[in-house]
C-alpha positions, 0 to 999 in steps of 0.5 A, spaced: 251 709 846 247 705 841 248 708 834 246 706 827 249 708 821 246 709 815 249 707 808 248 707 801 251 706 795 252 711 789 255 709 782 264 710 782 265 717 779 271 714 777 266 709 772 264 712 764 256 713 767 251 712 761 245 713 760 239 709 758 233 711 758 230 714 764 236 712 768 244 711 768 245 704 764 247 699 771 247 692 768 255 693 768 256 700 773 260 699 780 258 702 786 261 704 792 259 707 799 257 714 799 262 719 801 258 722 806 257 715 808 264 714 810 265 719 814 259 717 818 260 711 820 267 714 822 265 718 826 260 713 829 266 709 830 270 714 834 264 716 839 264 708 841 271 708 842 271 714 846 264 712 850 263 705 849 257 702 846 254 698 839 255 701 832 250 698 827 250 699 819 244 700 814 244 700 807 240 700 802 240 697 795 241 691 793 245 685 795 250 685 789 251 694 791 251 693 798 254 686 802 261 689 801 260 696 803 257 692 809 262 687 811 268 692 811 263 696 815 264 690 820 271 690 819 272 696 821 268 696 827 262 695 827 258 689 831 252 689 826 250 690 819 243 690 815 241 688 808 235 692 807 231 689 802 233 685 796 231 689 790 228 697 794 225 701 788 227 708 792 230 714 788 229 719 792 230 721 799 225 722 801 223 714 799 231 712 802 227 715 809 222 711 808 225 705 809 230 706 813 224 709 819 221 702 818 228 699 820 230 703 825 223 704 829 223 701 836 230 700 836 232 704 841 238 708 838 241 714 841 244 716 835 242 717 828 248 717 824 248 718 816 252 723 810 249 729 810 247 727 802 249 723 797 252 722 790 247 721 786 241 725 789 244 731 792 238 733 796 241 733 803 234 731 805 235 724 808 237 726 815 232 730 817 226 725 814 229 720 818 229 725 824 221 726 823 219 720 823 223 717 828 220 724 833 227 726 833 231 732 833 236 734 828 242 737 826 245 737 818 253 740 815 256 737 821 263 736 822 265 735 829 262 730 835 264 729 841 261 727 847 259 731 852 257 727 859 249 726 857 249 729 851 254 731 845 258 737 843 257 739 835 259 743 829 256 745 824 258 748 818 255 754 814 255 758 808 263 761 808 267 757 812 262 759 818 262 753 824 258 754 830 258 749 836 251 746 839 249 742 845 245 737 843 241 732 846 240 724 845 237 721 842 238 725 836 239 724 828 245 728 825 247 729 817 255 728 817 259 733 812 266 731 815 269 725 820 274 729 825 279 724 822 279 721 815 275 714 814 279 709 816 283 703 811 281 696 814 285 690 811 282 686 805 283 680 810 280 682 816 274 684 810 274 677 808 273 675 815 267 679 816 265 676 811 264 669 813 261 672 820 255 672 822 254 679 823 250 681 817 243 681 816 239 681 810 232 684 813 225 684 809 222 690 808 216 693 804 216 698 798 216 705 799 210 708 799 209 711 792 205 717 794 210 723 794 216 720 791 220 723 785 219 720 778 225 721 773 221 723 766 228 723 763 235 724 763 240 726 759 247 729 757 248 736 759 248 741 751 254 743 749 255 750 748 260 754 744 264 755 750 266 762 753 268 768 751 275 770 754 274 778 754 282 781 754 285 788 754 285 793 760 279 795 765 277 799 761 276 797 754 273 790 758 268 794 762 266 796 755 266 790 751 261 787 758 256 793 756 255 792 748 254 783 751 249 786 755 246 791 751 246 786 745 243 781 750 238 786 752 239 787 759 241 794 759 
């Protein structure tokens, strides 16, 4: 089987993020791989263990956010990594997909792994962009993938703590939630050996097309408020503390 994994870079959440401007001040921001991410690579790995086949990374960013993330990928298993672009303008998903069709068409993968969101966007759209523009079916909120002789058996999650199981068939794109194991730990040695391989490529591509895209006007810090109101005393006189906040309010 010949997957591709799709991998971006998201700010630590364990960073002091702060704003400048139109965006998060990055000149001394870290970034690390996106979670989903994570788990999708994971599960890419799984499936080559138990079928056999090649695992391919790509990322997006620039060289200074990605080249770790790609070569721990290569430590962990998989057989290549790609770079793609230098210095990509792409905020939204729906320019990620963009560059990731472009690098992907014509490849010939029967799987399409990626997270089924990232931290930074929270869209959750990429999964299915990707799927549209390569002609592929796909499945988002996955949580399991097994093989299942020519296709592959997949849950899905829904609102609620629902799952439902699906047959599907290759080649597919699917946005993974959950690896059926957590992402495995590599050693930093092996990482420093991928990192004087030759498995990571840094692929020229084209700035998305603007057309369509977001455009961030602003950003800011949440208002702070004066807090909530913590209404005591039995039901009864609650209930009734609730009518005169909402009859104030106009509401009733």
């Amino acid at each position: 089987m010949k997957i591709a994994v799709l991998m971006r870079a998201v700010p630590d959440p364990v960073e002091e993020l702060e704003i400048d401007g139109e965006d998060l001040d990055r000149d001394f921001l870290g970034f690390v791989l996106n979670e989903f991410d994570d788990h999708a690579l994971e599960e890419a790995l799984l499936l080559k263990e138990e079928v056999g086949g090649s695992v391919a990374a790509y990322a997006l960013g620039n060289a200074d956010e990605v080249e770790q993330m790609l070569h721990t990928a290569i430590a962990k298993g998989a057989d290549s990594a790609n770079l793609l672009g230098e210095d990509i303008d792409a905020v939204d998903a729906r320019s990620h997909a963009g560059v990731f069709v472009d690098a992907l068409s014509g490849e010939g993968y029967d799987l399409v792994l990626s997270g089924v969101q990232a931290s930074d966007e929270l869209e959750g759209q990429v999964t299915m962009l990707v799927a549209a523009g390569l002609g592929m079916p796909h499945m988002s909120v996955v949580v399991s993938v097994t093989p299942d002789g020519d296709s592959l058996s997949v849950t899905k999650e829904y609102w609620g703590g629902i799952t439902a199981d699906y047959r599907v068939n290759l080649p597919a794109v699917l946005g993974v939630q959950t690896a059926r194991e957590a992402p495995r730990y590599v050693a930093v040695a092996r990482i420093r050996q991928a990192q004087e391989s030759d498995a990571l490529e840094s692929v020229d591509m084209a700035q998305p097309d603007p057309t369509g895209r977001i455009h961030i006007t602003e950003m800011r810090l949440p208002e702070v408020g004066e807090g909530a109101e913590m209404i005591g005393g039995d039901e009864a006189a609650a209930a009734e503390k609730v009518h005169e906040i909402l009859s104030a309010a106009g509401v009733v």
